[in-house]
C-alpha positions, 0 to 999 in steps of 0.5 A: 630510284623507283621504278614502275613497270606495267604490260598491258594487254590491248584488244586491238591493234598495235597501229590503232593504239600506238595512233592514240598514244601518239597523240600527245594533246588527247589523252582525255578524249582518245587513250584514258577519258576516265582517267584524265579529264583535260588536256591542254597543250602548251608547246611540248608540255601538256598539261593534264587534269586528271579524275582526282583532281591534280594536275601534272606538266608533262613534257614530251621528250620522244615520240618514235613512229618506227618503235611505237614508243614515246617518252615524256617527263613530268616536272613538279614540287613533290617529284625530284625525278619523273620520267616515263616511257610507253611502248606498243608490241604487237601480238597478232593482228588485233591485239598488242601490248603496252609496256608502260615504265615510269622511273621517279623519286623520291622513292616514297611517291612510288607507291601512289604512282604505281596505283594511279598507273594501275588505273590509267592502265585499266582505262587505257585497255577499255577505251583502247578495245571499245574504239578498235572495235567501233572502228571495226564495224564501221 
Protein backbone atom coordinates (compact mmCIF):
# COMPACT_ATOMS: atom_id res chain seq x y z
CA UNK A 1 0.00 0.00 0.00
CA UNK A 2 1.07 3.58 -0.84
CA UNK A 3 1.57 5.85 1.43
CA UNK A 4 1.30 9.80 1.11
CA UNK A 5 2.88 12.24 3.72
CA UNK A 6 2.52 15.88 3.62
CA UNK A 7 3.64 18.87 6.27
CA UNK A 8 2.46 21.72 5.50
CA UNK A 9 3.55 24.92 7.05
CA UNK A 10 0.40 27.53 7.73
CA UNK A 11 0.63 31.08 8.52
CA UNK A 12 -1.93 31.06 11.04
CA UNK A 13 -3.02 29.74 13.98
CA UNK A 14 -3.33 25.92 14.89
CA UNK A 15 -7.31 26.91 16.30
CA UNK A 16 -8.38 29.22 12.99
CA UNK A 17 -7.16 25.99 10.81
CA UNK A 18 -8.17 23.34 12.63
CA UNK A 19 -12.04 25.34 12.67
CA UNK A 20 -11.88 25.19 8.88
CA UNK A 21 -10.62 21.97 8.75
CA UNK A 22 -13.09 20.59 10.96
CA UNK A 23 -15.78 21.72 8.82
CA UNK A 24 -16.38 18.91 7.08
CA UNK A 25 -19.24 20.19 4.29
CA UNK A 26 -16.99 23.62 3.52
CA UNK A 27 -13.83 22.57 2.03
CA UNK A 28 -14.91 24.89 -1.16
CA UNK A 29 -15.53 27.83 0.79
CA UNK A 30 -13.30 27.83 4.05
CA UNK A 31 -9.92 25.33 3.28
CA UNK A 32 -9.19 24.87 -0.56
CA UNK A 33 -11.63 27.04 -2.69
CA UNK A 34 -9.27 26.80 -5.61
CA UNK A 35 -8.98 23.17 -5.28
CA UNK A 36 -12.41 21.94 -4.58
CA UNK A 37 -15.22 23.76 -6.50
CA UNK A 38 -18.27 21.97 -4.32
CA UNK A 39 -19.18 20.28 -1.43
CA UNK A 40 -22.48 18.63 -0.48
CA UNK A 41 -23.25 16.63 2.21
CA UNK A 42 -24.92 13.60 2.55
CA UNK A 43 -24.95 12.46 6.28
CA UNK A 44 -21.45 11.59 6.97
CA UNK A 45 -20.19 11.52 3.45
CA UNK A 46 -19.50 14.33 1.36
CA UNK A 47 -19.39 14.73 -1.75
CA UNK A 48 -16.66 16.94 -3.34
CA UNK A 49 -16.40 18.42 -7.05
CA UNK A 50 -12.85 19.02 -7.35
CA UNK A 51 -11.25 21.98 -10.10
CA UNK A 52 -10.39 19.08 -12.68
CA UNK A 53 -13.62 17.78 -12.52
CA UNK A 54 -13.88 14.56 -10.49
CA UNK A 55 -15.90 13.89 -8.01
CA UNK A 56 -14.91 11.74 -4.67
CA UNK A 57 -17.31 10.44 -1.67
CA UNK A 58 -15.57 11.01 1.43
CA UNK A 59 -16.72 9.57 4.13
CA UNK A 60 -15.91 10.96 7.75
CA UNK A 61 -14.48 8.59 9.84
CA UNK A 62 -13.24 11.06 13.12
CA UNK A 63 -13.29 14.29 13.83
CA UNK A 64 -10.94 14.90 17.57
CA UNK A 65 -11.39 18.30 18.72
CA UNK A 66 -8.74 17.64 21.53
CA UNK A 67 -6.04 16.19 18.68
CA UNK A 68 -6.97 18.73 16.07
CA UNK A 69 -7.20 15.65 13.51
CA UNK A 70 -9.77 14.37 11.55
CA UNK A 71 -9.90 11.28 9.42
CA UNK A 72 -12.11 10.43 6.29
CA UNK A 73 -11.93 7.49 3.61
CA UNK A 74 -12.69 7.76 0.20
CA UNK A 75 -14.79 5.06 -1.51
CA UNK A 76 -14.92 4.46 -5.43
CA UNK A 77 -14.43 2.19 -8.82
CA UNK A 78 -10.60 3.19 -9.27
CA UNK A 79 -9.51 2.85 -5.41
CA UNK A 80 -9.39 -0.72 -3.73
CA UNK A 81 -8.26 1.42 -0.28
CA UNK A 82 -8.25 5.44 0.49
CA UNK A 83 -7.94 6.59 3.81
CA UNK A 84 -6.63 9.53 4.98
CA UNK A 85 -5.92 11.77 8.03
CA UNK A 86 -5.19 15.70 8.79
CA UNK A 87 -3.68 16.71 11.90
CA UNK A 88 -3.08 20.54 13.16
CA UNK A 89 0.29 21.10 15.56
CA UNK A 90 1.10 24.45 16.56
CA UNK A 91 4.05 26.17 16.23
CA UNK A 92 3.79 29.31 17.95
CA UNK A 93 1.19 31.51 18.11
CA UNK A 94 0.42 32.11 14.46
CA UNK A 95 1.52 29.61 13.00
CA UNK A 96 1.02 25.91 12.81
CA UNK A 97 1.67 22.55 10.72
CA UNK A 98 -0.60 20.46 8.99
CA UNK A 99 0.54 16.77 8.78
CA UNK A 100 -1.81 15.62 5.99
CA UNK A 101 -1.54 11.41 5.34
CA UNK A 102 -3.43 9.39 2.97
CA UNK A 103 -2.80 5.48 2.63
CA UNK A 104 -4.33 4.14 -0.68
CA UNK A 105 -4.12 1.20 -3.31
CA UNK A 106 -3.52 0.20 -5.90
CA UNK A 107 -0.11 1.44 -5.52
CA UNK A 108 -0.09 2.79 -9.32
CA UNK A 109 -2.78 5.95 -8.42
CA UNK A 110 -0.07 6.99 -5.93
CA UNK A 111 1.49 8.97 -8.02
CA UNK A 112 -1.79 10.92 -9.16
CA UNK A 113 -2.64 11.16 -5.44
CA UNK A 114 0.32 12.60 -4.12
CA UNK A 115 0.27 15.51 -7.08
CA UNK A 116 -3.51 16.33 -6.37
CA UNK A 117 -2.20 16.49 -2.34
CA UNK A 118 0.47 18.68 -3.46
CA UNK A 119 -2.10 21.35 -4.70
CA UNK A 120 -4.69 20.79 -2.17
CA UNK A 121 -1.92 21.49 -0.33
CA UNK A 122 -0.50 24.72 -1.76
CA UNK A 123 -4.43 25.89 -1.50
CA UNK A 124 -4.71 24.83 1.87
CA UNK A 125 -1.79 27.11 2.94
CA UNK A 126 -3.30 30.37 0.86
CA UNK A 127 -6.80 30.55 1.78
CA UNK A 128 -5.74 29.40 5.33
CA UNK A 129 -2.91 32.52 5.85
CA UNK A 130 -5.14 35.13 3.82
CA UNK A 131 -8.16 34.42 6.22
CA UNK A 132 -6.19 34.37 9.34
CA UNK A 133 -4.95 37.59 8.57
CA UNK A 134 -8.38 39.25 7.26
CA UNK A 135 -9.60 37.83 10.82
CA UNK A 136 -6.82 39.64 12.28
CA UNK A 137 -7.33 42.90 11.14
CA UNK A 138 -10.84 42.80 11.50
Amino acid sequence: MASIHKSIPIDAPADHVWDALRDFGALHTRLVPSFVTDTRLDGDVRIVTFGNGTVARETLVDCDDARQRLVYAITSERLKQHSASVQVFAEGDNRCRVAWIADVLPNEIAPYMDAQMDLGAAAMQTTLATSAKAKTAA
